[in-house]
C-alpha positions, 0 to 999 in steps of 0.5 A: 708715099702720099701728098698731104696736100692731096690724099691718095695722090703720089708725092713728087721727090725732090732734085738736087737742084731743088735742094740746092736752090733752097740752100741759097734761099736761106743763105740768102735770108741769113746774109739779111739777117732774117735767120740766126747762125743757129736757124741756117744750120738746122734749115739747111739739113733740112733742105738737103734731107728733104726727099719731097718738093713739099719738104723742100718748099716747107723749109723756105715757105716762112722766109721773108720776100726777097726785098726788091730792091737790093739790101747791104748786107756788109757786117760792120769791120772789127769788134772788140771783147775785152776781160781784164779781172772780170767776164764779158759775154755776148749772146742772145740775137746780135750782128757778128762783125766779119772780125771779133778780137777777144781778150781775157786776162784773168776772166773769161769771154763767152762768144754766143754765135748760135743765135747771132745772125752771121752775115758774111761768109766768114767770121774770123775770131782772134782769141787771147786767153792769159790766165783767163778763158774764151768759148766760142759757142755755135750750134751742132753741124757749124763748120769751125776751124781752129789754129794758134798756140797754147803756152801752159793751157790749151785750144779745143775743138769739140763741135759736135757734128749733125747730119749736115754740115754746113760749110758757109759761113766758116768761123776761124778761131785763130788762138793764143792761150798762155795758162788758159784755154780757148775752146770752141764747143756747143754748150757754155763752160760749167761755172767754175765757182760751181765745179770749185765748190763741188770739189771742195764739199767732196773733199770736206765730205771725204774728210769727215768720214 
């Protein structure tokens, strides 16, 4: 194995310490907000893949200098998420609070957190779907736990894992769904309208034959 930084010369593997000291570089960085849930997963497997001090201090060598003086990183306290008849959606680059209540009553609510900047150790997200659905989006490799209980509809859990899981932050999924569902997965739901309307033109399709 060689050094890219010096050719023919051998490449110094990297210690567990180091590893784990970059873990914390980044958890750090993602506590003030300069990494995305998204980019603290994917860095973090690097970090515990990397096999060469020169992988290592490449997945911490963009990250901001540590301010020197200390920074709050306290989330605000609760936020909520409301659907009544409609839908509502939060994504792209936002704050997540350390609690998030949702609540779709015929509609649905979509919790983007892959590009959300999780600050705490923990997210707590109470979920209430009646006639409606809530999706929580996060990336492959988050660690999500799920619990509650599904009258006529349902709670799922298909995260998929990665190579690393990354166990902080934790997102809790407490559910309630009454005649909907509360899922918590990688990608966004397939339009309904969409999937409504393919079904019908098969059928239309069926019939005309």
């Amino acid at each position: 194995m060689v050094d890219e930084s010096g050719p023919g010369r051998p490449t110094a593997g990297a210690s567990d310490a180091e590893r784990e000291h970059a873990a914390d570089q980044l958890r750090a960085a993602a506590a003030a907000g300069a990494l995305t849930y998204q980019e603290l997963v994917e860095r973090t497997g690097r970090a515990y893949a990397a096999r060469t001090k020169g992988e290592v201090e490449a997945v911490t060598g963009e990250l901001p200098a540590t301010p020197s003086r200390p920074v709050s990183t306290t989330p605000p306290g609760r936020r909520w998420l409301v659907a009544v008849i409609g839908n509502e959606r939060l994504t792209g680059r936002w704050t997540t609070p350390s609690r998030l209540t949702a609540v779709a009553v015929l509609g649905d609510v979509i919790i983007d957190l892959r590009d959300a900047e999780i600050r705490a150790e923990a997210l707590a997200i109470q979920a209430i779907a009646v006639v409606g659905d809530v999706h929580v989006l996060v990336p492959r490799g988050a660690t999500v736990q799920m619990s509650g209980l599904a009258v006529l509809g349902s709670k799922k859990l298909t995260v998929e894992p990665a190579e690393y899981t990354l166990a902080v932050p934790l997102v809790q999924v407490s559910a309630v769904a009454i005649i909907g569902d509360v899922v918590a997965a990688n990608q966004p739901p397939t339009s309904r309208i969409k999937s409504a309307w393919a079904r019908w033109r098969q059928r239309k399709s069926g019939d005309g034959s």
